[in-house]
C-alpha positions in Angstrom: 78.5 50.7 8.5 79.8 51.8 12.1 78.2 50.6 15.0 77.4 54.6 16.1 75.2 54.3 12.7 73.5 51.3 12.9 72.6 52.6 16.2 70.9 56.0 14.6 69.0 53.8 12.2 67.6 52.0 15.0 66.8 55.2 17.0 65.4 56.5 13.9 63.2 53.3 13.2 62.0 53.0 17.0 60.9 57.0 16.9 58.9 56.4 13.7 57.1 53.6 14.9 56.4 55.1 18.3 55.1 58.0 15.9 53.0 56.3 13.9 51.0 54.1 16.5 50.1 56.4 18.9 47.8 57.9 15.9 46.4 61.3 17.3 47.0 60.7 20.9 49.9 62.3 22.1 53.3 61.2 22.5 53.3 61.8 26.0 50.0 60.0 27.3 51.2 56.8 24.8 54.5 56.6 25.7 53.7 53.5 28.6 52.6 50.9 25.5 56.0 51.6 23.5 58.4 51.7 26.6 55.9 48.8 28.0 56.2 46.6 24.9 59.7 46.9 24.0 60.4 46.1 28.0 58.2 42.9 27.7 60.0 42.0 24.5 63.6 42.0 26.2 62.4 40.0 29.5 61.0 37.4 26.9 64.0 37.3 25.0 66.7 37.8 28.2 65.1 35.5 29.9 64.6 32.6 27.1 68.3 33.3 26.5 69.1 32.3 29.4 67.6 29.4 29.9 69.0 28.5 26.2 72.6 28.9 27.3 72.1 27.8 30.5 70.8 24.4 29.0 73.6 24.3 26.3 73.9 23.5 22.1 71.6 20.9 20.9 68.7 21.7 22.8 65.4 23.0 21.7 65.1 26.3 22.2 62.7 27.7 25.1 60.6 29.3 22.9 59.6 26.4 20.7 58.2 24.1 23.9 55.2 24.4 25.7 54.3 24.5 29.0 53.7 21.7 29.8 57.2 20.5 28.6 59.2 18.1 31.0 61.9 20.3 31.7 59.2 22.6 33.2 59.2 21.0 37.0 58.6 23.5 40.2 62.2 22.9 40.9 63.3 24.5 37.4 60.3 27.2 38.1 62.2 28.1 41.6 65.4 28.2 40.1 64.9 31.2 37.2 62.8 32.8 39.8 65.8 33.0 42.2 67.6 33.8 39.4 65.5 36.7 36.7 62.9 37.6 39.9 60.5 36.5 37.2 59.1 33.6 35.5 57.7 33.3 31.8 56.0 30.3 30.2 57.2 29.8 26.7 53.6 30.2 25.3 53.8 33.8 27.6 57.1 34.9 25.7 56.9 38.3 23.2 57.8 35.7 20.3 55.0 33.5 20.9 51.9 35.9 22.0 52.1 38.1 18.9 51.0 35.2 16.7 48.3 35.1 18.7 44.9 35.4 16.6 42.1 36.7 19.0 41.9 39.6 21.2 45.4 40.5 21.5 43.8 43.1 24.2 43.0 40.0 26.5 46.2 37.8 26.2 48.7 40.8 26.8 46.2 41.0 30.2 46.8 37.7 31.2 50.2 36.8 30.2 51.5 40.3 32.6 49.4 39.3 35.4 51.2 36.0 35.4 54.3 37.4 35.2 53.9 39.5 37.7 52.5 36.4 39.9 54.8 34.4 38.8 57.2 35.2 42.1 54.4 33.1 43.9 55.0 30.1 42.7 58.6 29.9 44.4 58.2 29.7 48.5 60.1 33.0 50.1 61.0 34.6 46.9 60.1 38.5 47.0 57.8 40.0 44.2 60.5 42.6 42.6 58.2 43.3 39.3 54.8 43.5 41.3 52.4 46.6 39.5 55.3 47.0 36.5 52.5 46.5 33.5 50.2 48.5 35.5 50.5 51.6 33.3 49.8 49.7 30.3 46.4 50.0 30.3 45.1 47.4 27.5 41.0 49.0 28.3 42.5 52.9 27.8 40.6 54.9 24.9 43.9 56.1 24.2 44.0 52.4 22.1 40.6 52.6 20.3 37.3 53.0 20.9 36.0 49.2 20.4 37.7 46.2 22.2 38.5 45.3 18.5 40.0 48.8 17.5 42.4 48.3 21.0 43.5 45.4 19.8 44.8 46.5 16.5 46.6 48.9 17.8 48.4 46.7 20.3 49.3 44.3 17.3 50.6 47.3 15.3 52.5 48.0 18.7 53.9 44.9 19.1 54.5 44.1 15.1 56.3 47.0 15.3 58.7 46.5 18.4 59.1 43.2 16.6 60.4 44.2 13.7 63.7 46.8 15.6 67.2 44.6 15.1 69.0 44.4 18.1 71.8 41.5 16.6 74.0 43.7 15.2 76.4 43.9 18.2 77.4 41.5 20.7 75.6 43.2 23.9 71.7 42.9 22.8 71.2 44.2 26.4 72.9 47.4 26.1 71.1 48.3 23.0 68.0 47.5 24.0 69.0 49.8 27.2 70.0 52.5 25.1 66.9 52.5 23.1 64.7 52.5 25.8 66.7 55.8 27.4 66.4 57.3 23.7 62.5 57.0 23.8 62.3 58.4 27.3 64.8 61.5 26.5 62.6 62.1 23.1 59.1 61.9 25.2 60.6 63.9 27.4 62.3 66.7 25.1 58.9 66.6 23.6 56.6 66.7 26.9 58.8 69.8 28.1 58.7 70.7 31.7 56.4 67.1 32.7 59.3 65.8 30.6 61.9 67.7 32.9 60.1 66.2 36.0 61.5 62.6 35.3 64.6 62.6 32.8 68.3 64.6 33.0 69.1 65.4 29.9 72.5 62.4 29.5 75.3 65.4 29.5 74.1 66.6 32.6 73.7 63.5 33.8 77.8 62.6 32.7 78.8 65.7 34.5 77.3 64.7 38.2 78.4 61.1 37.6 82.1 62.5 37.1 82.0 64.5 39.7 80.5 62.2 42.5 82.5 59.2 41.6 86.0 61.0 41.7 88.5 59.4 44.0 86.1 56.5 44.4 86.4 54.0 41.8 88.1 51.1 44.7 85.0 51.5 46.7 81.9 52.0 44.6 79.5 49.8 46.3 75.7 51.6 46.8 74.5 54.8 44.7 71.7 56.5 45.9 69.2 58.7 44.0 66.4 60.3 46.6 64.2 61.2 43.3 65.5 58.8 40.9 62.4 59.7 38.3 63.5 57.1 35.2 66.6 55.6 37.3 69.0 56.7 34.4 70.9 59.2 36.3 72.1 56.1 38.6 72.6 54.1 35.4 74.5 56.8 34.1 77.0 55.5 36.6 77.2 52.3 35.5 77.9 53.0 32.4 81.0 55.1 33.4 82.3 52.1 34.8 81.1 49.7 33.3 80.2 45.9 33.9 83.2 44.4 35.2 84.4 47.0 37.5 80.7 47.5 38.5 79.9 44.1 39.4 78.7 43.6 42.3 77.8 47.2 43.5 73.7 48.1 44.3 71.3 50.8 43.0 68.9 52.4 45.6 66.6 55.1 44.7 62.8 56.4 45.3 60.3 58.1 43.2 57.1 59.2 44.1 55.4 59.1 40.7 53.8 55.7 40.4 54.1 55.9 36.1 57.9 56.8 36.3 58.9 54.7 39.2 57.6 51.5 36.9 59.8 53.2 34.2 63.0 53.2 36.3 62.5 49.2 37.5 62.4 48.6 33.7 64.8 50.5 32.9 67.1 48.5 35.2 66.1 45.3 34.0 66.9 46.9 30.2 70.1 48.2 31.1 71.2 43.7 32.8 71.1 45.5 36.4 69.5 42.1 38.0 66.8 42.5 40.3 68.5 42.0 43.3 71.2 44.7 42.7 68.5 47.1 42.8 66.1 48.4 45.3 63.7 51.2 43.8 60.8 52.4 46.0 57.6 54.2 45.1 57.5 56.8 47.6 58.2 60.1 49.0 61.0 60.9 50.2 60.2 64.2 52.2 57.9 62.3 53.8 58.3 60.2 56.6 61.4 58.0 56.6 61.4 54.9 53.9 62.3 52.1 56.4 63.9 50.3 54.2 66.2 53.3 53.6 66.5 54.0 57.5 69.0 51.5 58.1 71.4 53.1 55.7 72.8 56.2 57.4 76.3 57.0 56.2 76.3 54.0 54.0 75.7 55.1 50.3 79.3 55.5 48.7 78.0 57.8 45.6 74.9 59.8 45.2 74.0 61.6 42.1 70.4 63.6 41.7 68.1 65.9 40.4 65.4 66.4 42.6 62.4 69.0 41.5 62.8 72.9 42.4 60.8 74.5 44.9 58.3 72.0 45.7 55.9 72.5 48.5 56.3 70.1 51.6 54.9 70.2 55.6 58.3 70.4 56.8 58.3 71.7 60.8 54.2 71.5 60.6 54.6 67.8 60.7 55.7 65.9 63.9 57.1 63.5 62.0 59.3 65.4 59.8 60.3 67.9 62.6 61.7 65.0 64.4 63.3 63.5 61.6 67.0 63.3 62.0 67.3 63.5 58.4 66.0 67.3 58.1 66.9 68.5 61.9 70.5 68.6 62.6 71.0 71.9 60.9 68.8 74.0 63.7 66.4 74.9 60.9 64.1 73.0 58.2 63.4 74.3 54.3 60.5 76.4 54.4 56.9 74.7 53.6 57.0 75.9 50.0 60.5 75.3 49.2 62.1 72.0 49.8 64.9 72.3 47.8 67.3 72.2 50.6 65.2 69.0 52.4 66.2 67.0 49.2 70.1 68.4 50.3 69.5 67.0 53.8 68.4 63.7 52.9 70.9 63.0 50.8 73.9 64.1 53.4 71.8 61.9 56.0 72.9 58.6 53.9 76.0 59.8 52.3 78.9 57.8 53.7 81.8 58.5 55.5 83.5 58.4 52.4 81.7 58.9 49.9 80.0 61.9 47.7 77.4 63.8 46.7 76.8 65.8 43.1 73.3 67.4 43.1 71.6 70.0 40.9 69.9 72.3 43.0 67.8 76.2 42.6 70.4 79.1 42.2 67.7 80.8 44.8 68.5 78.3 47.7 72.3 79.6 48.3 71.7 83.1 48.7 68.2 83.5 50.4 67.8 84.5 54.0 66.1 82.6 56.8 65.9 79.1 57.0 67.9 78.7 53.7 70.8 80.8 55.0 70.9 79.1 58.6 71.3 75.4 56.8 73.8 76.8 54.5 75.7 77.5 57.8 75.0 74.2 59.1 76.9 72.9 55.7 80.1 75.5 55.8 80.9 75.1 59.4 80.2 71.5 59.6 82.6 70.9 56.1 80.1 69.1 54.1 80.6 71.8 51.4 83.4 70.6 48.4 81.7 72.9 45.1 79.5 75.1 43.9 78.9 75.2 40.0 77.0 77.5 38.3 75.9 75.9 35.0 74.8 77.7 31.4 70.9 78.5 30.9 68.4 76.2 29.0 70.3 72.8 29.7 67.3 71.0 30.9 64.0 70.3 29.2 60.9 72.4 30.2 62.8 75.0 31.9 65.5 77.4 30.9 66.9 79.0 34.1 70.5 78.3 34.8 70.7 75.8 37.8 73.7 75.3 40.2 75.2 71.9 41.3 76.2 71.4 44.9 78.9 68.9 45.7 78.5 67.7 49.5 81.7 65.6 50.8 82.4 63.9 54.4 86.0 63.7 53.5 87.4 66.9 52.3 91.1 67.5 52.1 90.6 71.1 53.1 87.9 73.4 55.1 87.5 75.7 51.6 84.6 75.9 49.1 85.3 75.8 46.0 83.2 77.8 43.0 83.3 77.3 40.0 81.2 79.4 37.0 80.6 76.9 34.1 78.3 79.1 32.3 80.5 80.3 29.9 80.1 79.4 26.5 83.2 77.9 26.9 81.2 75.3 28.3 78.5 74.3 26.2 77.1 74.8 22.7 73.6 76.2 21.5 71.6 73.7 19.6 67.8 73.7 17.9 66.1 74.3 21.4 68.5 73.6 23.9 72.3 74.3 25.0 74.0 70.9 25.6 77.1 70.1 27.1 79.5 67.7 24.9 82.0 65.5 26.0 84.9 68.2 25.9 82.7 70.8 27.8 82.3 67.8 30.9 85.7 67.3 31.1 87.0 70.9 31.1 84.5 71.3 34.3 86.1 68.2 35.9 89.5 68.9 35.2 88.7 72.4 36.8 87.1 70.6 39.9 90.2 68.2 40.4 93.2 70.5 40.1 91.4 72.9 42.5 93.1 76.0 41.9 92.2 79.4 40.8 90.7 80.0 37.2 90.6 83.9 36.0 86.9 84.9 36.0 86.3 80.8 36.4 87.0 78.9 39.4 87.9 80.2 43.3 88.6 78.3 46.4 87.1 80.8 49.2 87.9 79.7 53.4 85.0 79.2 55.5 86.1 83.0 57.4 85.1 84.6 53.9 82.3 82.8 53.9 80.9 83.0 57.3 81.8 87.1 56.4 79.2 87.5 53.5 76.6 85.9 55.6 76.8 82.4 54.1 75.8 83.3 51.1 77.3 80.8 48.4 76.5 82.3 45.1 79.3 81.4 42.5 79.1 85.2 41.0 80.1 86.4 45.0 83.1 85.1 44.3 84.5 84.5 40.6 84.6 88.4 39.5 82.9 87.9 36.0 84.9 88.6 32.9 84.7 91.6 31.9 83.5 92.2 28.2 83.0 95.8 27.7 84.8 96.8 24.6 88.3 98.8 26.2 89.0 102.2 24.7 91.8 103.6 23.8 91.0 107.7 24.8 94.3 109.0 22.8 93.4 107.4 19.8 90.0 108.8 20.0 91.2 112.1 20.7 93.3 111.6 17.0 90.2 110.5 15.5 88.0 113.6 16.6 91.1 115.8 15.6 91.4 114.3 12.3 87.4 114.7 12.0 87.2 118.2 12.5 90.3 119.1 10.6 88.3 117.4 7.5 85.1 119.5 8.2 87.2 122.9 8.7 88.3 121.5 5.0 85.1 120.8 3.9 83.9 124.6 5.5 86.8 126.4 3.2 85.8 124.6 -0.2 81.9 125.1 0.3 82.9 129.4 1.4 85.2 129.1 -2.2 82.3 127.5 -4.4 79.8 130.3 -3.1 82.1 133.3 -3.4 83.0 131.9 -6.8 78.9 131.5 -7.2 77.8 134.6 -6.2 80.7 136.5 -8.2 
């Protein structure tokens, strides 16, 4: 059996459990106690691996001491918190706590309060997993109606994230990563547009990935996300890379949903990013400035995102934001009830000098008047501009308008824009509810974007003059002439047809005049 196999049975086993234990609640308001339960089952086992390794063969294993075992000191205690962010007592560990045999309701309580405490116990270390069991919600209704009924479902919960084999390849961690972005993309295919809200669909994902991180594999050192939703865009770098050319680099990212901003700090732990390699804040990011993310203007080397369409924000009615340096520079501000183009401006604030920018943005936002059209000037003149890709319809989950992707550079070889229309169906295929772009689509689009030159009915690199000349408008159909699919006629062979025609009704004429003269003689 392949490895791409064993990994569908396990998909397949993970989905039917996560079906089967959320009874008649839906998927969608029970998806926290599966994602929660298999995340507390890898920091168990991660972390009592380490320790195993750490402390070498003939040892007894973490799980099988106690507490109150001598290697336990406060010196040991500040030494995996330095090194996890975390601390878990053996008894605490997944292992361990589903043999437990009273309220299973009441230990899950107390074993993630202390692990979330467990920072305190180590003087100056920072509290990197504070609130991320928060979500699951052990006195919800959603488990049972008794405190008994809550805790037989958390058992079946955890019996059944105990029995998913992660040993059949030699990177537990990635699996467990990979199944943990397989349950979100299936809540959220299911959930539909609330589902669209927190999760790119992976081949979108790829395609922004490629195209930010072009050119800038010797210097990938911070990606940003301004609405990171379940962090696995910015994984989706890492796993282009991957670890040993990744090493070293940092994630930063904010989310304003408190539920999916827990997701994307587990989903970083599930995925070996450690916790000091990423910095994930709960916040909004068109609000006032994150100073934690102040300090980092032109510093971020790759940002990749996906922000939400057409939100509603204060913008100029706000002091604060009207002053901000993030939204100001280009003369105008995204109007209060659509901030697509604030998302734009926050993201060029903190892209480095050398770095890049992939972002899937409104079609509506580059050809709109006003405030819109006046930024979009701000962008062309000032050269921030590299591509403007139209993608196909019904990529995304929850919606099916076709959505563009801006590419914003601070080190272009040129002063041109290029456009490129990628919603052929060259470049995807139709599936059960949803077109999907596959590997080969991806890197048709990328080779298009590298080679930069002109595609019939494709691709166009247009100069700034042209631009500046149609008003700054940067729809891709201004400027890649659409195929054209009319059916072409050929008029003299028509005219041989109609000929031939009528020649067989003047025939048809003289036989039916023959058969009634012959009649009526």
């Amino acid at each position: 059996m392949t490895a791409s196999q064993q990994r569908s049975i396990l998909y397949n086993q993970i989905w039917k459990i996560a079906d089967e234990v959320r009874g008649a609640v839906d998927g969608w308001d029970f998806k926290q106690y599966i994602l929660g339960a298999l995340f507390y089952r890898f920091i168990s086992e991660d972390f009592a691996d380490f320790i195993d390794k750490d402390r070498g063969e003939g040892q007894d294993p973490y799980h099988e001491m106690s507490k109150d075992d001598k290697i336990i000191t406060a010196a040991f205690k500040h030494y995996m918190i330095i090194t996890k962010g975390y601390f878990i007592d053996p008894d605490d560990l997944f292992v361990n706590v589903i043999k437990c045999e009273g309220k299973l309701n009441t230990k899950l309580e107390g074993v993630f309060k202390k692990i979330e405490k467990s920072y305190g116990q180590s003087k100056g270390a920072k509290n990197y997993i504070e609130g991320l069991f928060d979500d699951f919600d052990i006195t919800s209704k959603r488990l049972g109606k008794t405190v008994d009924d809550k805790s037989k479902r958390l058992r079946k919960i955890l019996e059944g994230i105990k029995e998913l084999n992660f040993q059949f390849e030699d990177n537990k961690i990635d699996l467990f990563g990979d199944a943990y972005e397989f349950l979100i993309s299936k809540y959220a295919a299911n959930a539909g547009k609330s589902g669209g809200e927190f999760f790119t669909p992976q081949s979108v994902s790829k395609l922004l990935v490629k195209l930010a991180i072009h050119n800038q594999q010797t210097s990938l050192k911070t990606i940003y996300d301004p609405a990171c939703g379940s962090g696995s865009l910015l994984l989706q770098v890492k796993k282009e890379f991957g670890d040993s050319i990744f090493k070293g680099s940092e994630f930063f990212g904010q989310e304003i949903n408190t539920t999916t901003y827990n997701l994307a700090r587990m989903n970083m732990f599930l995925h070996g990013v450690n916790y000091d390699k990423f910095h994930i804040y709960n916040g909004d990011t068109l609000a006032k400035h994150n100073p934690k993310l102040k300090d980092y203007q032109r510093k971020f080397d790759v940002i990749v995102s996906n922000p939400p369409y057409s939100l509603n924000w204060e913008g100029d009615s706000n002091p604060d934001i009207s002053n901000d340096e993030r939204f100001s520079k280009a003369g105008a501000m995204a109007p209060k009830s659509k901030a697509d183009f604030a998302f734009v401006m926050d993201a060029l604030y903190h892209l480095g000098n050398r770095g890049r920018a992939a972002i899937v943005c409104f079609p509506g936002i580059f050809y709109r008047g006003g405030a819109e059209q006046k930024i979009r000037q701000y962008l062309v003149d000032d050269n921030y501009i590299e591509a403007v890709i139209s993608l196909a319809p019904n990529l995304f989950y929850g919606t099916s308008i076709a959505t563009n992707i801006l590419v914003l550079s601070r080190n272009k070889g040129d002063t041109s824009v290029q456009f490129i229309d990628a919603s052929g169906e060259e470049f995807f295929e139709k599936e059960t509810n949803n077109n999907v772009m596959h590997d080969e689509h991806i890197n048709r689009i990328i080779k298009i974007f590298v080679d930069k030159k002109p595609v019939a009915h494709v691709a166009e690199s247009v100069s700034r003059n042209k631009i500046k000349d149609n008003d700054y408008n940067l729809s891709v159909s201004s400027y890649v002439e659409p195929k054209d699919t009319r059916e072409v006629i050929d008029i003299s062979k028509v005219h041989s047809e109609i000929k031939t025609t009528v020649g067989k009704i003047d025939q048809l004429r003289t036989d039916i005049d023959a058969i009634v003269t012959e009649v009526e003689a």
